[in-house]
C-alpha positions in Angstrom: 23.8 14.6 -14.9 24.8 11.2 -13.2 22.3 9.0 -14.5 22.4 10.4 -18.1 21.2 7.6 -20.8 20.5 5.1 -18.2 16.7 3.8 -17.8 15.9 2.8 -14.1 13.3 1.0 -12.3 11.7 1.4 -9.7 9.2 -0.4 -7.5 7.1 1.6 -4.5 7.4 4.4 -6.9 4.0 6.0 -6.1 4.8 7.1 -2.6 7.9 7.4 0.0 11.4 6.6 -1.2 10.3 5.0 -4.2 8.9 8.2 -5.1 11.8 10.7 -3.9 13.6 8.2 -5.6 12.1 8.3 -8.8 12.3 12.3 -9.0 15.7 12.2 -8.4 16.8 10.2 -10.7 14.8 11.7 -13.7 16.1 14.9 -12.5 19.7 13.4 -13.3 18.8 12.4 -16.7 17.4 8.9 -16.2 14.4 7.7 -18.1 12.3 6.3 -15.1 10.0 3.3 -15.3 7.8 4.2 -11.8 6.2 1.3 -10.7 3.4 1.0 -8.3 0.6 -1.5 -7.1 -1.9 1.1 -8.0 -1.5 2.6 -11.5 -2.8 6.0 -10.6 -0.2 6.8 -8.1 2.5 5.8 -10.2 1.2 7.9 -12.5 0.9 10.7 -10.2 4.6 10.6 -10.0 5.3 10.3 -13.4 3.2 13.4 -14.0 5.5 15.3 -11.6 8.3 13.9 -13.5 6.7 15.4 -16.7 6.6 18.9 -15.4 9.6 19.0 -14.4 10.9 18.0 -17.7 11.9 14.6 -17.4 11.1 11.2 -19.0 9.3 8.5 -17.2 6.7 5.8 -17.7 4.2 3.9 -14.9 3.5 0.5 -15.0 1.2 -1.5 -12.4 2.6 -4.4 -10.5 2.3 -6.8 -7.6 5.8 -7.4 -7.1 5.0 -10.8 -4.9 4.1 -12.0 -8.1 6.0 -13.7 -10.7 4.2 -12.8 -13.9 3.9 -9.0 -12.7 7.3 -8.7 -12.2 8.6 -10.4 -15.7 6.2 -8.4 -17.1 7.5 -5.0 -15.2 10.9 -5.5 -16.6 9.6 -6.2 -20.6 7.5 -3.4 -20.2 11.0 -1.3 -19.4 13.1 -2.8 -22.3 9.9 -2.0 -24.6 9.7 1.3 -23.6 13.5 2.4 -23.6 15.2 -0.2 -25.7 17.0 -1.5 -22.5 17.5 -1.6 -18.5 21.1 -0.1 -17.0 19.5 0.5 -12.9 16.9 -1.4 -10.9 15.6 -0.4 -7.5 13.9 -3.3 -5.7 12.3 -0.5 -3.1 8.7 -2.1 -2.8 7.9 -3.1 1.0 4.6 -3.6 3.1 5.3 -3.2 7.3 2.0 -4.7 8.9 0.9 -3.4 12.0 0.0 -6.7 13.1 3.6 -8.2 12.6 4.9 -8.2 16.4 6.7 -10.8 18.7 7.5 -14.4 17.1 4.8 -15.9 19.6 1.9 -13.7 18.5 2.2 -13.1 14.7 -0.2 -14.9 12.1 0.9 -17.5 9.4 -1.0 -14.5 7.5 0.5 -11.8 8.1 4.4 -13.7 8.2 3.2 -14.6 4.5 2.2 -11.2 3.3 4.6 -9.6 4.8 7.5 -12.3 3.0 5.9 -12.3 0.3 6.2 -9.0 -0.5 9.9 -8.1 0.7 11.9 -10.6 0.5 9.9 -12.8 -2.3 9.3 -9.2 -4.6 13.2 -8.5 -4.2 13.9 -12.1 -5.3 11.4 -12.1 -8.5 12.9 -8.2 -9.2 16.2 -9.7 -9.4 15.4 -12.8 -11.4 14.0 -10.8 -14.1 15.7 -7.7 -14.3 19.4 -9.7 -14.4 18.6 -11.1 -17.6 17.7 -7.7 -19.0 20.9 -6.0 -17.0 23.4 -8.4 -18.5 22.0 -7.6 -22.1 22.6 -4.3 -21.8 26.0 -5.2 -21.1 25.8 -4.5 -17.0 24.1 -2.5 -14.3 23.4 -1.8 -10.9 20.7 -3.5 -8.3 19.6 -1.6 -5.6 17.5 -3.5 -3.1 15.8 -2.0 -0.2 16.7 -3.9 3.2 16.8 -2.1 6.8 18.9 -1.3 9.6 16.7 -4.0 11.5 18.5 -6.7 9.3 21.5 -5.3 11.2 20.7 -5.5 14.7 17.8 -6.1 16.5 14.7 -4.1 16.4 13.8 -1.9 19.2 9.9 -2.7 19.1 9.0 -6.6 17.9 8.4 -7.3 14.2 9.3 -10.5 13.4 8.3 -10.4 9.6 9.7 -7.4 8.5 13.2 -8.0 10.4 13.0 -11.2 8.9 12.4 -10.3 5.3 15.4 -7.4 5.5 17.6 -9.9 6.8 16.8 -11.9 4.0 17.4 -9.1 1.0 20.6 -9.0 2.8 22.0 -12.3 1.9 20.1 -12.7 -0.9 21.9 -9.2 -2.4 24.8 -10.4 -1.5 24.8 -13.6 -2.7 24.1 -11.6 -6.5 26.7 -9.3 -6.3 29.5 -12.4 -5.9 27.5 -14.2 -9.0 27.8 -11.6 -11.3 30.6 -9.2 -10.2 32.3 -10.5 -13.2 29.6 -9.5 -15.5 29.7 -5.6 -14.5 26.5 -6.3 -12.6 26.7 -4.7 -9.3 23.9 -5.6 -6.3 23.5 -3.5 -3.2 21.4 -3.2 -0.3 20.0 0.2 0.9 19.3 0.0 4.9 17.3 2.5 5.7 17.0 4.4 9.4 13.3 5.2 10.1 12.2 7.6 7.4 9.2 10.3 7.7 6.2 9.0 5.9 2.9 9.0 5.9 3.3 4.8 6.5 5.6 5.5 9.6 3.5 8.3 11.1 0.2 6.0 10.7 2.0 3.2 12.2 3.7 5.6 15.2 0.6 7.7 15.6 0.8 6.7 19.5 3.2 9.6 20.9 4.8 6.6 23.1 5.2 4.1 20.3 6.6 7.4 17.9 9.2 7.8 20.8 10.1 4.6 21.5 11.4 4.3 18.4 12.8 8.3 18.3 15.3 7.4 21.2 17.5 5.3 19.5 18.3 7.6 16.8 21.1 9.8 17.8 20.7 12.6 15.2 17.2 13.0 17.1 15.1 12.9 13.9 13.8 10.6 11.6 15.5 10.6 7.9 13.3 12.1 5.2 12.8 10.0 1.9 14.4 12.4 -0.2 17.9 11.6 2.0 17.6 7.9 1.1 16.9 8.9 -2.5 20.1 10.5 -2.5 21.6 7.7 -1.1 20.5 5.2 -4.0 21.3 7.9 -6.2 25.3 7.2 -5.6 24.4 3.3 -5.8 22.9 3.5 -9.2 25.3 6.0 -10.5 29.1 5.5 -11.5 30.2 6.9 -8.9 29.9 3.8 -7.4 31.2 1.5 -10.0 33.2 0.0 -7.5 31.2 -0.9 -4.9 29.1 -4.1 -4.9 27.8 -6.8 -2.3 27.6 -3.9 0.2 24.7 -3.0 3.2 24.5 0.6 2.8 23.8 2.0 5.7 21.9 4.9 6.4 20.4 5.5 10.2 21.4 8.4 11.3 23.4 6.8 13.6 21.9 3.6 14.6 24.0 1.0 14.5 26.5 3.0 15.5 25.3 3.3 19.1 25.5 1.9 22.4 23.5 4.8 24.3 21.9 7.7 22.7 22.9 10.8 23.7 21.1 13.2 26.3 
């Protein structure tokens, strides 16, 4: 198993990749802390984890918020004794966050808040704990769009990725010497009941379809893979990276026919 004896975190653990993510990893041997902003659907997922065997806990949180998140990482260390993986997956994508000339103070806020501000107060608190159990890895969800430009206007959410970007960076250079390893996760579009709400329009859906040259959007349980070889030792070399995975994305000038 690749994550034998190592307690992860994760945030957005109740649905998406923070849920494929959080199967995963219990099904290679991790003991999973799933957290959620609503209890009961980070307890759905720990429930799944239970069937199948593994060991996992849920714990409520509003990661924008400073006492949740300190709170989020004690309750891991309480639980397991200590904290080897965190996954800073937790996002929000408004449908109201469009072109820099027409999106709210509000909705740039909320949308910060929770992406950019979340990853920042998941990283204050869970170094601390990382460092006392002698290193670790940090995953940190970011985007394709904090690579290149996005192909439909969303100022907040490009912003925010762009941010975890630097931000993860910034970590991994801080304590590389500490055996703490940071890492962004950048994401293609990924099939979810979030993305098919928000592209429900058959225009809007292919708009943003065209530009992937695989054809298809990526499923969670792909991404959940990914952050598997992030958290794991496999990767025990790689730190202060963007971890691309698009399905071709940034790779391309023009799609193909």
């Amino acid at each position: 198993m690749r994550l034998a004896d190592k307690v992860a975190l994760i945030t957005g653990g109740g649905s998406g990749i923070g849920k494929a993510s959080c199967l995963l990893f219990a099904k290679e041997g991790a003991k999973v802390v799933v957290v959620d902003l609503k209890l009961d659907t980070a307890e759905a997922t720990v429930d799944e984890i239970h069937k199948a065997g593994g060991d996992a806990k849920a714990f409520a949180a509003d990661v924008s918020k400073a006492k949740d998140a300190e709170a989020m990482v004690r309750f891991a260390e309480e639980s397991y004794g200590t904290l080897n993986v965190v996954f800073n997956n937790a996002g929000v994508f408004h449908p109201d966050d469009d072109s820099v000339t027409n999106t709210s103070e509000a909705i740039w806020d909320m949308v910060i808040n929770v992406n950019l501000k979340g990853v920042f107060l998941g990283c204050q608190y869970a170094v601390p704990a990382l460092l006392r159990a002698g290193g670790g890895s940090i995953i940190n969800t970011a985007s394709f769009v904090a690579i290149m430009g996005a192909a439909a206007p969303q100022i907040a959410y490009t912003a925010s990725k762009g941010g975890v970007l630097a931000m993860t960076r910034e970590i991994a250079v801080e304590f590389a010497r500490k055996n703490i390893r940071a890492n962004s996760l950048c994401p293609g579009p990924v099939e979810t009941p979030l993305l098919a709400k928000l592209l429900s329009d058959p225009a809007r859906r292919n708009r943003r379809l065209v530009h992937i040259p695989m054809g298809r959007f990526a499923r969670a349980e792909e991404m959940a893979n990914a952050a598997l070889f992030l958290a794991s030792d496999e990767s025990s070399f790689v730190t202060g990276t963007s971890f691309l995975v698009d399905g071709g994305i940034s790779a391309a000038y023009i799609t193909p026919e």
